[in-house]
C-alpha positions as CSV (number, residue, x, y, z in Angstrom):
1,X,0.0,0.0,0.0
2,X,2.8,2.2,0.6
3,X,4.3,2.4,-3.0
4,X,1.0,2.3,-4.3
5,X,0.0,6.0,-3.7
6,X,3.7,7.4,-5.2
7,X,2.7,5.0,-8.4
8,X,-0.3,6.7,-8.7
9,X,1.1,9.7,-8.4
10,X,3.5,9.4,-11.4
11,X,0.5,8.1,-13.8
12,X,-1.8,10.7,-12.8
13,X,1.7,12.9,-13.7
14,X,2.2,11.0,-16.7
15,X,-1.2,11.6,-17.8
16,X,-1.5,15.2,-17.2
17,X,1.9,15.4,-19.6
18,X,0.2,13.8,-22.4
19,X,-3.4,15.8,-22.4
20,X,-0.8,19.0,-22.1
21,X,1.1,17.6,-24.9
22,X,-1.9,16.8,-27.1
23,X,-3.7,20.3,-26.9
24,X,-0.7,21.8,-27.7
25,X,-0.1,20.1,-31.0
26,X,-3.4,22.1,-32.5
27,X,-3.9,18.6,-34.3
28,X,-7.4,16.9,-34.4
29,X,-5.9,13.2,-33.7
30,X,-8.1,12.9,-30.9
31,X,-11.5,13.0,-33.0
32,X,-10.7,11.5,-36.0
33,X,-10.6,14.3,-38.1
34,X,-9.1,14.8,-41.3
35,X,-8.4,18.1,-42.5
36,X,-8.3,18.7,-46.3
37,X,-6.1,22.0,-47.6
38,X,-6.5,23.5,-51.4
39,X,-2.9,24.9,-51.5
40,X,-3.0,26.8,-54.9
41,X,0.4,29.2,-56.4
42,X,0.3,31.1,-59.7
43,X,4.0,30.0,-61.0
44,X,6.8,27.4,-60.1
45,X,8.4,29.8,-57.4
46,X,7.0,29.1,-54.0
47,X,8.1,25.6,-53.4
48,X,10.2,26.3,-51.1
49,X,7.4,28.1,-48.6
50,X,5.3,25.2,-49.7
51,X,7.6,22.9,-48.2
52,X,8.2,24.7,-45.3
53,X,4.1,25.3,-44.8
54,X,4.3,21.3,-44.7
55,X,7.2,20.6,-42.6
56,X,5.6,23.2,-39.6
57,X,2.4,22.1,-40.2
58,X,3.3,18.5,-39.4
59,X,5.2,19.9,-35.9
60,X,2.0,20.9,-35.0
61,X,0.6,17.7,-35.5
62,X,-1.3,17.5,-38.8
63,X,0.4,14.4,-40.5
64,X,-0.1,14.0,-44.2
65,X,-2.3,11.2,-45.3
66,X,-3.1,10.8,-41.6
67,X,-4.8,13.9,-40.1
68,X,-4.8,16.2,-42.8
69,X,-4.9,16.1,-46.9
70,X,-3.2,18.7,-49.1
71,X,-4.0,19.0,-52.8
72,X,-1.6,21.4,-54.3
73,X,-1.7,23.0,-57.9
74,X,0.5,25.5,-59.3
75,X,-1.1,27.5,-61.9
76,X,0.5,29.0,-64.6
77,X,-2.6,30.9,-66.5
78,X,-3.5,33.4,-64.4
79,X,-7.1,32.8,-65.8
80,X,-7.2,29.6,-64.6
81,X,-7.1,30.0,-60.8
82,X,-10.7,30.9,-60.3
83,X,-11.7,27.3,-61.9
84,X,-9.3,25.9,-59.4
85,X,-11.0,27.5,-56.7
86,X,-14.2,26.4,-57.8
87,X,-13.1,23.0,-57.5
88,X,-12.1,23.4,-53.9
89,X,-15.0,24.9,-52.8
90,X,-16.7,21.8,-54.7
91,X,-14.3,19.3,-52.4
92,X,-15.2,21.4,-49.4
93,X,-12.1,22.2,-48.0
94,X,-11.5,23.2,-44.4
95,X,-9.0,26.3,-46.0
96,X,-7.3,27.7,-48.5
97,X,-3.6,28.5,-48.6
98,X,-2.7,30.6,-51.4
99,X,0.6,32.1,-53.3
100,X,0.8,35.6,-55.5
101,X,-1.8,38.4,-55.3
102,X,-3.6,37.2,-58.6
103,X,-4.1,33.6,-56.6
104,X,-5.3,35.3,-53.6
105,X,-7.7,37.5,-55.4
106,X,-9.1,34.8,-56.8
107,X,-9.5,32.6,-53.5
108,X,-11.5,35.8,-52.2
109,X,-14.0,36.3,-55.1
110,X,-14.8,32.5,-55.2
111,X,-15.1,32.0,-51.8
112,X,-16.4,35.4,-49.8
113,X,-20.3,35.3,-51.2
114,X,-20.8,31.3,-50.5
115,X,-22.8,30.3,-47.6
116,X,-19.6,29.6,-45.5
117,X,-17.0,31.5,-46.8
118,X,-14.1,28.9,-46.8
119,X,-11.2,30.7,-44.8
120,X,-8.0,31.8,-47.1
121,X,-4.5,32.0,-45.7
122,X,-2.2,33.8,-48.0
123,X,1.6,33.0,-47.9
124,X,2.9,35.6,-50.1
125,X,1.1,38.3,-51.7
126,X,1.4,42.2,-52.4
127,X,-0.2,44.3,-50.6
128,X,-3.8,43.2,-49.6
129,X,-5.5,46.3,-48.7
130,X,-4.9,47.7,-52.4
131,X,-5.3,44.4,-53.4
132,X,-9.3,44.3,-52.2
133,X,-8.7,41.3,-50.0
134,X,-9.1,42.8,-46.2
135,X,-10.0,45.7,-45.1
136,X,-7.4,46.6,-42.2
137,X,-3.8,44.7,-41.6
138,X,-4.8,44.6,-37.7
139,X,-8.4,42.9,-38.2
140,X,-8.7,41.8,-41.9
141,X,-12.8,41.8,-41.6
142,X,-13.2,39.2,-44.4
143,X,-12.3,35.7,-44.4
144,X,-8.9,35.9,-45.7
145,X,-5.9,36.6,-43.5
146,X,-2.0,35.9,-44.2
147,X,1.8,36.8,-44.4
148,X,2.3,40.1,-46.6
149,X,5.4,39.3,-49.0
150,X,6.8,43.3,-49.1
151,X,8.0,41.8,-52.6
152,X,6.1,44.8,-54.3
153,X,7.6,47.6,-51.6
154,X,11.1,46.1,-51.7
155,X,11.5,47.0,-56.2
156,X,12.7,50.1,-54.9
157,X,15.4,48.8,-52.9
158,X,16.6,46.2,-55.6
159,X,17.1,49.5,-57.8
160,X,19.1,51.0,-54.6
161,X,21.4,48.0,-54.8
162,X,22.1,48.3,-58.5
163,X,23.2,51.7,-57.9
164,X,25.3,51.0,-54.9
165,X,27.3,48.6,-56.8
166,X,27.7,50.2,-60.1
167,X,27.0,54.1,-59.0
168,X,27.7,54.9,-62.8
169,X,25.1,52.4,-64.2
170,X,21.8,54.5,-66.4
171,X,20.2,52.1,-67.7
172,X,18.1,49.1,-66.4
173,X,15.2,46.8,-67.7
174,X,12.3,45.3,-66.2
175,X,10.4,42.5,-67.0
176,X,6.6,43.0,-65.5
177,X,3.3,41.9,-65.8
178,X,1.7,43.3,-69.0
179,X,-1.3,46.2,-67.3
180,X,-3.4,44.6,-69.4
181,X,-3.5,41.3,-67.2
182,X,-4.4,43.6,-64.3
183,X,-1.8,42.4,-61.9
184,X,-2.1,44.5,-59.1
185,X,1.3,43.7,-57.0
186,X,3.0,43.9,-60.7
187,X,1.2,47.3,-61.9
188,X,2.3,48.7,-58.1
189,X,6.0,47.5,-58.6
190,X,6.3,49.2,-61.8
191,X,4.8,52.3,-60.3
192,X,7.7,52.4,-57.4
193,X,10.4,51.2,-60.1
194,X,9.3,54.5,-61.8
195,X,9.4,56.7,-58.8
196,X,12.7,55.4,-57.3
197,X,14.7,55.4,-61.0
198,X,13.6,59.0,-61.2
199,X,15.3,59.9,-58.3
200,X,18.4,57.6,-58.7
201,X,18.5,59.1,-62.3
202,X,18.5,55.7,-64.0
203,X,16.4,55.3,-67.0
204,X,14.3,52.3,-66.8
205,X,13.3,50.5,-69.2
206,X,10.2,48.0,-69.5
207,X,9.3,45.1,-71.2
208,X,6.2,43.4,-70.5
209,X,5.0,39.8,-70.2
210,X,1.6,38.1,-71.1
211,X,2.3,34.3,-70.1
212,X,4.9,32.2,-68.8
213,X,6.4,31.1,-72.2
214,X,6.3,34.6,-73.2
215,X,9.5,35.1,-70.5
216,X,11.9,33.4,-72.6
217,X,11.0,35.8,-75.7
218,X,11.1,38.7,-73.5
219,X,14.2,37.6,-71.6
220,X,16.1,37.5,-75.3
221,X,15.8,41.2,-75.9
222,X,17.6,42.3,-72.5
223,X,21.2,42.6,-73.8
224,X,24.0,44.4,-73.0
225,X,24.6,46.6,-75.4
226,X,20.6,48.0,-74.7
227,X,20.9,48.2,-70.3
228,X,23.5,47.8,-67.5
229,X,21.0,45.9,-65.5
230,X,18.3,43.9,-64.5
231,X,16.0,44.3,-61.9
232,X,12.8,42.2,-60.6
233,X,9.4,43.4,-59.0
234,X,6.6,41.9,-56.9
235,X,5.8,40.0,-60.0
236,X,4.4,36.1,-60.2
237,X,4.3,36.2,-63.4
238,X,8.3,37.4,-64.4
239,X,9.0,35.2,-61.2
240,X,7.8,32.2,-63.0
241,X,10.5,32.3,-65.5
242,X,13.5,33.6,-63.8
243,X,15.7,31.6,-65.1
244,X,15.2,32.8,-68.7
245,X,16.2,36.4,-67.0
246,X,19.5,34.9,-65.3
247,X,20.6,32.6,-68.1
248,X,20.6,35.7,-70.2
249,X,21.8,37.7,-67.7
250,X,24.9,35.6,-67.2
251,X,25.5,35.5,-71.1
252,X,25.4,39.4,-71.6
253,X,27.4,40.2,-68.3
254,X,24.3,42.2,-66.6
255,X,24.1,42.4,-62.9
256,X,20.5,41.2,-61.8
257,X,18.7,42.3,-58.7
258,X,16.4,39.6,-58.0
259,X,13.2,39.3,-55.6
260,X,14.2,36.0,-53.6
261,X,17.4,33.4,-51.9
262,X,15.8,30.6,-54.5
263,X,16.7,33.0,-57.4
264,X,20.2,34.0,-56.2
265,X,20.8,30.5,-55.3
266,X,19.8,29.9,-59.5
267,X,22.3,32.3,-60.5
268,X,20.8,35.7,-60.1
269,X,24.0,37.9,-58.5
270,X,22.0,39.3,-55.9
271,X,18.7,38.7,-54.2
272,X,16.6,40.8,-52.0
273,X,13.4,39.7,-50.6
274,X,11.8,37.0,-48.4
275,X,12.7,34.0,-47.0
276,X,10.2,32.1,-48.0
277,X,10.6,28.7,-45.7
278,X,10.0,31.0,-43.0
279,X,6.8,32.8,-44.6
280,X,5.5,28.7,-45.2
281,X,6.2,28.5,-41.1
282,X,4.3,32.1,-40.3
283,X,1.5,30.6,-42.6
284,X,0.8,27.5,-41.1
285,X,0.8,28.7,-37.5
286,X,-1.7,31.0,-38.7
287,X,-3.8,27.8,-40.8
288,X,-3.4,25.9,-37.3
289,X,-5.0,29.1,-35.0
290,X,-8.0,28.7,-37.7
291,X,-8.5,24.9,-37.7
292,X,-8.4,25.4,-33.9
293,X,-11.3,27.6,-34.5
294,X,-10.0,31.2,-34.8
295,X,-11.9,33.3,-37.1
296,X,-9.7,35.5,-40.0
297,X,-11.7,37.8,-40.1
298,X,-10.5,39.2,-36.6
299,X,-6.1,37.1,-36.6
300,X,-4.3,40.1,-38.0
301,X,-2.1,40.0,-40.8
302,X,1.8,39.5,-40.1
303,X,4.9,40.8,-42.3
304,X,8.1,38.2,-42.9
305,X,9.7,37.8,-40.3
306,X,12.7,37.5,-42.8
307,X,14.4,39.3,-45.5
308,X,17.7,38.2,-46.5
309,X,20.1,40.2,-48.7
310,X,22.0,37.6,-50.9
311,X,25.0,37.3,-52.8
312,X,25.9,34.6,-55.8
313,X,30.0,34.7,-55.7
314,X,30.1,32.4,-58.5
315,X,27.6,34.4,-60.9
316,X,29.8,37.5,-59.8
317,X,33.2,36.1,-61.1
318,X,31.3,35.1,-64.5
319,X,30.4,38.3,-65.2
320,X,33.4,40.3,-63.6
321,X,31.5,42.1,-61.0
322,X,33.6,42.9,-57.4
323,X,31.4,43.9,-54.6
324,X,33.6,46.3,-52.2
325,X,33.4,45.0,-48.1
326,X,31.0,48.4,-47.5
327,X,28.9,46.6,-49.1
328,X,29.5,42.9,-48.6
329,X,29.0,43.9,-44.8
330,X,25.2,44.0,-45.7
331,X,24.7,40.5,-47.0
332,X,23.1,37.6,-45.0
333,X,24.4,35.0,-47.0
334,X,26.9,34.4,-49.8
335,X,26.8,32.2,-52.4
336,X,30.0,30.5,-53.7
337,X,31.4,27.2,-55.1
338,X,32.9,25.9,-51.3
């Protein structure tokens, strides 16, 4: 009788550990539940966030196949992501986790007039007030919350770099979004680009893009004896076929400013913008607070907790580009052949 009391003790303990350890996770293992996720992205470059949406959401507890279901489609024609919607809301999905401004946009106008608006966390987008998506960052008022990208706000930046590097450069093309596909994160970039080349006294020039395979064409015409430089905006679409833009970046010796680590690590020189593993983490902590029962309307929107300044080494030996230590004092990471 007298070790029978500390025994029960340490179950009871034991016990208490695992119910702790169970609400915690945020995972629905308890009740049988299977959670099903329409993860949609307009182009090829989120994977990354994607994969690191995934990874947290399993630390949380929703296993794949298990307690949760993801189907994921990356759209290329921008005019397909509203049939793609449709066919989540026809699955019923418990959310929608979205990539780009145009994917997000859509996700709203499918989703907000339905009986029970299915909840929409964005992962990267522009800027979603402009964008018609929420109506305040604090306490978004619709059903669609998220991680701004600052992709958009940062094209002026990327032109800053290009300047600090090469202070006598004048000329520098930009692939964007063709106005007439109504991009709003593109149509915004170009408007800053503008703005900020003014006063750095850099003529820019544009070249616009109507579809993915239309990057390649487009990416042709930048040559070296036309700009100095190359810079990206908050742009899906250009994004989508950025290594058109670096391949012929690298052959005509033109410094590009790029809008992400996954470009610079492809062989852009530099890269300024998001880290999007991190975003992927932000965005599922904000799925699990909504599965859990929290209602987007009222969980504010967050900004990246991340932006990394990155250097490819090897792209700048190819095209003889030396970065002075002023500025190599800035970088988060370098890229080289070690």
């Amino acid at each position: 009788m007298k070790n029978f009391v500390p025994l029960m003790v340490v179950v009871l303990f034991i016990f208490l550990i695992v119910v702790v350890l169970a609400q915690l996770s945020g995972s629905s293992k308890e009740d049988g539940r299977v959670y099903s996720v329409g993860i949609i992205a307009r182009g090829s470059a989120y994977e990354q966030a994607i994969e690191g949406y995934k990874k947290r959401m399993t630390e949380l507890g929703y296993e794949e196949g298990l307690n949760i279901v993801y189907d994921v489609r990356i759209v290329l024609d921008k005019d397909q992501l509203s049939g793609v919607v449709r066919e989540f809301i026809a699955k019923d999905v418990d959310l929608i986790h979205t990539y780009s401004t145009p994917a997000t946009q859509a996700a709203y106008k499918e989703t907000k007039d339905i009986p029970r608006p299915i909840p929409v966390v964005f992962g990267s987008m522009g800027d979603p007030i402009i964008s018609g998506v929420i109506k305040d960052i604090q306490r978004p008022g619709t059903n669609v919350t998220g991680v701004a990208s600052l992709s958009t706000e940062l094209t002026s930046k990327r032109l800053e770099i290009l300047k600090q590097i090469d202070p006598g450069i004048e000329r520098v093309a930009m692939p964007y979004t063709s106005k007439e596909l109504k991009d709003v994160a593109a149509d915004k970039s170009v408007e800053i680009a503008k703005k900020t080349a003014d006063y750095l006294k850099i003529n820019l020039i544009l070249f616009p893009v109507t579809s993915e395979e239309d990057n390649k064409v487009v990416a042709e015409k930048i040559t070296g004896d036309l700009v100095e430089g190359v810079v990206f905006g908050g742009d899906s679409l250009v994004w989508s076929g950025a290594g058109a833009y670096i391949q012929q970046a690298i052959k005509e010796r033109i410094p590009l400013v790029s809008s992400s680590v996954e470009q610079a690590k492809s062989g852009a020189l530099i890269g300024i913008g998001v880290d999007y593993s991190v975003s992927g983490i932000q965005s599922a902590d904000i799925t699990n607070k909504i599965l859990r029962g929290g209602d987007p309307s009222k969980i504010p929107v967050q900004l990246p907790e991340k932006i990394l300044l990155v250097v490819n080494m090897k792209t700048a030996q190819q095209i003889g580009i030396k970065f002075n230590m002023e500025f190599l004092s800035q970088v988060d990471l370098i890229i080289s052949d070690d």
